[in-house]
N, C-alpha and C positions, 0 to 999 in steps of 0.2 A: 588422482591424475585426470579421472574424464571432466567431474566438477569444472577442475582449472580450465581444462582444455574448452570445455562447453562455456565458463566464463569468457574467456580471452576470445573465443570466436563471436561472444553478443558484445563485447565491446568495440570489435574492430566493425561491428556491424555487418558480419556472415550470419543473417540470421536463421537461414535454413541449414547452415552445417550447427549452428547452436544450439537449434530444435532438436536435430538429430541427436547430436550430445545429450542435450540436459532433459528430454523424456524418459529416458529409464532412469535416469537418477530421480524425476520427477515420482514415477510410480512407486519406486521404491521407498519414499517420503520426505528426501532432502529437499530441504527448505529454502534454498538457495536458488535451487534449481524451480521450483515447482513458483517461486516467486517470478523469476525471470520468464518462462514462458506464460504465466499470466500478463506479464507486461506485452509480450508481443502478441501473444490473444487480443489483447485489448484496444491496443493499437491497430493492429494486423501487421506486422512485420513478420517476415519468412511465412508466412502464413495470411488468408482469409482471417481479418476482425471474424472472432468468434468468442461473442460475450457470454455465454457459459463457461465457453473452457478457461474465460480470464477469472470468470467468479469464483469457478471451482477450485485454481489452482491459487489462487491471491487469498481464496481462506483455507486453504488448506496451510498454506507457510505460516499465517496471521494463526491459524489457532493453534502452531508448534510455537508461538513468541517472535517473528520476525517482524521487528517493530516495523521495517521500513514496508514490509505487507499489512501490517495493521492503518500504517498509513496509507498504503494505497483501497482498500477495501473502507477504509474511512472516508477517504476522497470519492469513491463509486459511490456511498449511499451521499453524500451530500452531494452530487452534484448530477444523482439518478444516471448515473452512467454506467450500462451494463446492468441495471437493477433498479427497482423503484425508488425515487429519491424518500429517505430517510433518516432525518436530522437529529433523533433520536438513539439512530446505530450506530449512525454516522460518529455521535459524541463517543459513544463507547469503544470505536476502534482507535477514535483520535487519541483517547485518556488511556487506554494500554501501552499505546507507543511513547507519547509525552510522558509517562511513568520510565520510562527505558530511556528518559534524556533525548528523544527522537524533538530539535526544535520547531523542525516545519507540523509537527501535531501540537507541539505545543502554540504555535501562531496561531491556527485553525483554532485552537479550542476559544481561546483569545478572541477571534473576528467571530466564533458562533455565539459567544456572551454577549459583545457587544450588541451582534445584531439579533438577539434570542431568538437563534437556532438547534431548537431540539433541547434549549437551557431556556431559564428564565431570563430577563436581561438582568446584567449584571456589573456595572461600570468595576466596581473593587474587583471581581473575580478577570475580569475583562484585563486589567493592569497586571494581575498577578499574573497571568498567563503570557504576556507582553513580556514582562520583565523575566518572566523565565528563560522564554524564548530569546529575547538578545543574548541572557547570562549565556545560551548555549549554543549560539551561531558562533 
């Protein structure tokens, strides 16, 4: 019930009564929650940008399997945001999620071949990743 409720309150955009929700659900390890107050960490919604606490909490979801956290934590090291940019980690969060059908990692993995980031270049791998990606939009 609080989940929900701490959902519905970051959707309608109350982001300090969602903080409020979804922190103990956070500490307690739900991944849902501990996802979504990294977003606003990071951002700074309901709260001070505070890029520890989006790091902390965006791998902590990412390494219970939440792919759409592995994608965000993929997007921080390619794009050094909140974290030192690396393209190398960066591929490793993207190919957890893309493995779970997640298509926006699958793109990423796709544009990091092309442009050999943190991969070698790879036009075939670059396609295959492409064509995954639309199969899953």
């Amino acid at each position: 019930m609080e989940l929900a409720s701490g959902m519905a309150a970051f959707e309608a955009k109350e982001f300090a009564k969602a903080r409020q929700l979804l922190s103990p659900l956070a500490e307690q390890g739900g991944a849902q929650a501990q996802y979504r107050l990294a977003i606003m960490a990071q951002v700074g919604l309901g709260m001070v940008k505070n890029c520890a606490s989006a790091v902390k909490w965006m791998r902590a979801a990412a390494n219970q399997g939440l792919a759409p956290a592995q994608h965000g934590l993929g997007f921080m090291y390619l794009q050094g945001e909140c974290t030192k940019a690396d393209p190398v980690e960066a591929m490793k969060w993207f190919r957890l999620a893309a493995d779970q059908g997640l298509p926006g990692s699958q793109a990423a993995i796709a544009m990091m071949y092309e442009q050999g980031l943190g991969v070698a270049r790879d036009a075939a791998e670059a396609k295959k990743w492409h064509d995954l990606a639309e199969k899953n939009y």
